[in-house]
N, C-alpha and C positions, 0 to 999 in steps of 0.2 A: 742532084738534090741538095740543098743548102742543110744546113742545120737548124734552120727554123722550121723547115719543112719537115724534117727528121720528128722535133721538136713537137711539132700540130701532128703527125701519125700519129705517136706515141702517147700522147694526150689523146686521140679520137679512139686511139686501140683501147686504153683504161677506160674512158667513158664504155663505149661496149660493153666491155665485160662488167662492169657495175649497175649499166640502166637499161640494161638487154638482157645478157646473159642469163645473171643471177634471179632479176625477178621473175626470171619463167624454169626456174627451182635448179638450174645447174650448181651445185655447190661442189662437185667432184674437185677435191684442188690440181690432182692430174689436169684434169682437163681444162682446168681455170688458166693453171699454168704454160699449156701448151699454146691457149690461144695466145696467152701474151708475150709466147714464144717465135712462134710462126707471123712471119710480117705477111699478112692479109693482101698487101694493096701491090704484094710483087705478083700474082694471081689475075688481079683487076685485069680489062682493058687499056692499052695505053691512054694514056692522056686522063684516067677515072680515078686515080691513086688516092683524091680526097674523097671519094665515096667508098672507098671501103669498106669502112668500118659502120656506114650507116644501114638503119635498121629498113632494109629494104630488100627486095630481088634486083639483081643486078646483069642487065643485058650483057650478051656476051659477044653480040655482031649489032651494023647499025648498017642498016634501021633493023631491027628488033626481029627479031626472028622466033616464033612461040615455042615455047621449050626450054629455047637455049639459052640460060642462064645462070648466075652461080644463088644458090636460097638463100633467103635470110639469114645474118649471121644466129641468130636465138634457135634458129627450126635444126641448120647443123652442127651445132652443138648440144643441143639438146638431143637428138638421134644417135652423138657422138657419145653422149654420156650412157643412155639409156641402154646404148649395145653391150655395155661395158667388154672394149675390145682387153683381152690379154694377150702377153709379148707374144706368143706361140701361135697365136690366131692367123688362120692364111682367109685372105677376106678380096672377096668381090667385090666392084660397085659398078654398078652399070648409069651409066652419066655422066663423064668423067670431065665433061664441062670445063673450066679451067686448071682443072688440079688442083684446087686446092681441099676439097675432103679428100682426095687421093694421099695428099700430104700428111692431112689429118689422122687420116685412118692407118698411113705407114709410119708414120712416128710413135705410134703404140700396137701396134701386128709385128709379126716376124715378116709377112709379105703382102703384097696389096698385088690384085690387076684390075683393072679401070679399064670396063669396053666403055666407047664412043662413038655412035654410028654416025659423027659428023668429021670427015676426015681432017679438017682441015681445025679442028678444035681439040681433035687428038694431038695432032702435032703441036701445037702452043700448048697444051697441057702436059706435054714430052717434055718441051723445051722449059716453061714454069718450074717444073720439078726439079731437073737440070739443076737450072740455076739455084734454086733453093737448099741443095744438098743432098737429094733424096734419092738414095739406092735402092730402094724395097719396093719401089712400085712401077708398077709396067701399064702404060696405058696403050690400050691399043683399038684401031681403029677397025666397027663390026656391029652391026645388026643382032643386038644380044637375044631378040626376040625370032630373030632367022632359023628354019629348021628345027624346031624346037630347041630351043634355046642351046641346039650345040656350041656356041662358042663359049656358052658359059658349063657346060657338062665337063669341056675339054681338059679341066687339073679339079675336078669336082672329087670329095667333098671339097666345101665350104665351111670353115671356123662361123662368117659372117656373110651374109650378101648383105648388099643397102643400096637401095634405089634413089639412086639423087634426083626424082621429081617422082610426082605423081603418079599413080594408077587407078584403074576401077576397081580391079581386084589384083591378089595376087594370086598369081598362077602355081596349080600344082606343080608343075612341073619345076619351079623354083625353088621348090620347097622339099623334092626329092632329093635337090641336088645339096642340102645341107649334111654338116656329120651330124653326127648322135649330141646332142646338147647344143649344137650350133644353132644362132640368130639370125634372124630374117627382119631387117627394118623398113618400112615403108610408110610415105602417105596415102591412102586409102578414102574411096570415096570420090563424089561428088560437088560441086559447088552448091554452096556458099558456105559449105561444112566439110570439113575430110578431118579423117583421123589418123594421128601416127598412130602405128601399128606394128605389136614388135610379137615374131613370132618364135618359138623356139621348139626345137623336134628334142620330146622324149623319149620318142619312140623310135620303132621301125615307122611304125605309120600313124602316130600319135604325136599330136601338135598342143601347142598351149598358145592360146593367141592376149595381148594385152592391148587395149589402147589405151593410154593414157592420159593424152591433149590432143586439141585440135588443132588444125591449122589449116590453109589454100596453100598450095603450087602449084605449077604449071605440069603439066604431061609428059612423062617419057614419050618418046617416039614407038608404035606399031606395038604397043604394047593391046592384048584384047580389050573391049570394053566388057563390062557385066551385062549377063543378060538382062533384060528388059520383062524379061517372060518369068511369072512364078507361079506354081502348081500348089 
């Protein structure tokens, strides 16, 4: 990579964070900071490094494969913000896509694990992280919705779950698996409207649900849909 190329990331990184980020109310400087920390376009697909930073979903196989992509950068950071992860936090994410919220979310947690039920996207999100420095998080590759959700039960509680794509609902059973005050973030919903959706347990079996803004993504994988049927 030359230095002019260096040069245009770092110029596309700032525009982000100024005509993206910010106008969709992130103003955390934590988090403002981190993004202009973390090089985005080492994450990318090869050869995508000038699209990084652009304000789009970005495919993570070609030809395109549904699901599998990393979100807008405004949708994960604004998720990122609204969790408000702490150092202590041991936080889940089921999508682990290229690793790069993996990143995100282990730069401010004490630990992250990242399921991935596409094997071969775990491993380049192993290896992303690698490269980037990151000790605290463990992606690994698994059907988070398998068996009831055993492979996420398996070091449960949860400080944090966060769903890197879409759902219909979210499932009780995900929401078990939080501790006492812990966050659950999710897109929620159907097209041509979803809402993020941030839930937090103050109970044993008492919830408080938010949503805040809307947005579209794409679908986790084998996740239920909502029913159809209301009484």
């Amino acid at each position: 990579m030359t230095s002019q190329d260096t040069l245009d990331l770092a110029r596309a990184r700032f525009n982000m964070i100024e005509q993206q980020i910010r106008p969709w109310e992130v103003l955390d400087p934590v988090v403002l900071d981190l993004l202009d920390r973390l090089p985005r376009e080492q994450f990318v697909p090869a050869g995508q490094q000038a699209l990084a930073y652009v304000d789009m979903e970005l495919p993570l196989a070609s030809p395109a494969v549904e699901g599998e992509c990393m979100l807008a950068p405004r949708v994960e950071a604004r998720l990122l913000q609204d969790l408000a992860i702490h150092p202590d936090d041991k936080v889940l994410e089921i999508g682990a896509g290229s690793g790069y919220m993996a990143a995100l979310l282990a730069s401010l947690a004490s630990r992250v694990v990242s399921l991935e039920i596409n094997e071969s996207l775990a491993r380049t999100a192993r290896e992303n992280l690698q490269r980037a420095g990151i000790t605290n998080a463990d992606v690994r590759a698994a059907d988070a919705c398998a068996n009831g959700f055993a492979a996420c039960a398996a070091e449960a509680p949860w400080n944090v779950i966060v769903l890197s794509g879409s759902v219909a609902e979210v499932p009780p059973a995900l929401l078990s698996l939080l501790a006492p005050g812990g966050r659950l973030g999710a897109i929620v919903g159907e097209e041509p409207v979803m809402r993020a959706t941030i839930i937090t347990r103050v109970g044993d079996t008492s919830f408080q649900t938010a949503q805040p803004w809307d947005t579209v993504a794409p679908r986790l994988h084998n996740f239920p849909q909502a029913s159809r049927f209301r009484f």
